[in-house]
Each structure stands twice: as structure tokens, then as C-alpha cells.
C-alpha positions, 0 to 999 in steps of 0.5 A, a space after each residue: 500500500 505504502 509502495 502504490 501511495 508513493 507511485 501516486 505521489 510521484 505521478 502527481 507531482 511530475 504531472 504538476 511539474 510537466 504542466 505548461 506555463 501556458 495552461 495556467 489562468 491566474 486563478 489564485 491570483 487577485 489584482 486588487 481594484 482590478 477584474 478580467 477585462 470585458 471582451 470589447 469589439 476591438 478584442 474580438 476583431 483582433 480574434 480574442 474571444 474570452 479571457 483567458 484567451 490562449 490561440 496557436 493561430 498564426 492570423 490571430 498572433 499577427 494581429 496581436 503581436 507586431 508583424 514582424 514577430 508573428 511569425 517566430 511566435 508559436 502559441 500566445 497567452 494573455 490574461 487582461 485585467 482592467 478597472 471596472 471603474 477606470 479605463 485607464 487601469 489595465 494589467 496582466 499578462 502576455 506570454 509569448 512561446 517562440 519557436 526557437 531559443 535564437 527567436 527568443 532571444 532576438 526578441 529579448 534584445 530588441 526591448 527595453 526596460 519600462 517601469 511598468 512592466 517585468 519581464 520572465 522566460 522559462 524555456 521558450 516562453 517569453 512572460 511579460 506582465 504590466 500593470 498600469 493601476 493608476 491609484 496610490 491609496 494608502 492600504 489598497 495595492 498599488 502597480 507595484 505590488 501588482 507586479 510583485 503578485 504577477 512575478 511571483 506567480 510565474 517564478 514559483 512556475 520555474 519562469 527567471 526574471 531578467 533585466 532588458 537593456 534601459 531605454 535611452 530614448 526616455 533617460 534624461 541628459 544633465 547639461 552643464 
């Protein structure tokens, strides 16, 4: 009997490590003043159709990502959250699953760091979470702490962060 409990255990814990990155809906995951996005009829033209959404189809990848990445990209996942109460406070989640590490890390150098958002890999997966949550209330979450909850979550998945390269064009000069 102890034999077979620990063949189970074993099975359910490989089961659990096996799972895709990409399978994952944030179900345990609150952002606080925020709710899954509504499906507007911009996101439906684009070919997004419910939140979570998770597609393979290379016409509807080229729609959401910039034409000249579609193509190195195999599978997109995005779960949105906005503020019922604001337009303007978004957050959550794209995750980018490349063809090749060479795509990825082409990707990777091609971007610059923003405040706004953090960004993870794992394997070939590109994990770019944001949160533009607009209000500093004193005892209420903020944009950080978002982002804090988001990063979290997809490092206990096995997913690094990593630093992009700063963005120039944003960096402030000092004349003398």
C-alpha cells in the first residue's frame, strides 16, 4: 500500500511539474481594484474571444503581436485585467512561446526596460506582465505590488526574471 501511495505521489507531482506555463489562468491570483477585462469589439476583431484567451493561430498572433514577430511566435497567452471603474487601469499578462531559443532571444534584445512592466522566460516562453493601476491609496495595492503578485506567480512556475537593456530614448541628459 505504502509502495502504490508513493507511485501516486510521484505521478502527481511530475504531472504538476510537466504542466505548461501556458495552461495556467491566474486563478489564485487577485489584482486588487482590478477584474478580467470585458471582451470589447476591438478584442474580438483582433480574434480574442474570452479571457483567458490562449490561440496557436498564426492570423490571430499577427494581429496581436507586431508583424514582424508573428511569425517566430508559436502559441500566445494573455490574461487582461482592467478597472471596472477606470479605463485607464489595465494589467496582466502576455506570454509569448517562440519557436526557437535564437527567436527568443532576438526578441529579448530588441526591448527595453519600462517601469511598468517585468519581464520572465522559462524555456521558450517569453512572460511579460504590466500593470498600469493608476491609484496610490494608502492600504489598497498599488502597480507595484501588482507586479510583485504577477512575478511571483510565474517564478514559483520555474519562469527567471531578467533585466532588458534601459531605454535611452526616455533617460534624461544633465547639461552643464
Amino acid at each position: 500500500m505504502k509502495k502504490l501511495f508513493f507511485i501516486l505521489s510521484f505521478i502527481c507531482i511530475q504531472n504538476i511539474s510537466a504542466q505548461n506555463i501556458m495552461d495556467l489562468d491566474l486563478k489564485n491570483v487577485e489584482l486588487q481594484g482590478m477584474k478580467p477585462v470585458k471582451i470589447n469589439q476591438e478584442m474580438r476583431e483582433a480574434g480574442i474571444t474570452n479571457i483567458p484567451f490562449v490561440t496557436e493561430n498564426p492570423q490571430v498572433i499577427s494581429k496581436i503581436v507586431s508583424e514582424k514577430i508573428a511569425p517566430k511566435v508559436k502559441k500566445l497567452y494573455a490574461y487582461i485585467f482592467s478597472d471596472p471603474k477606470d479605463d485607464l487601469n489595465d494589467g496582466g499578462v502576455y506570454i509569448y512561446q517562440f519557436n526557437s531559443k535564437k527567436d527568443l532571444d532576438g526578441y529579448i534584445a530588441e526591448n527595453f526596460e519600462q517601469s511598468n512592466y517585468r519581464v520572465l522566460v522559462k524555456d521558450l516562453f517569453y512572460i511579460r506582465i504590466w500593470s498600469d493601476y493608476g491609484y496610490n491609496i494608502k492600504g489598497k495595492e498599488n502597480s507595484d505590488d501588482h507586479l510583485n503578485k504577477l512575478e511571483k506567480y510565474y517564478l514559483k512556475l520555474g519562469a527567471r526574471k531578467i533585466q532588458l537593456k534601459p531605454d535611452e530614448s526616455v533617460m534624461e541628459s544633465t547639461a552643464d
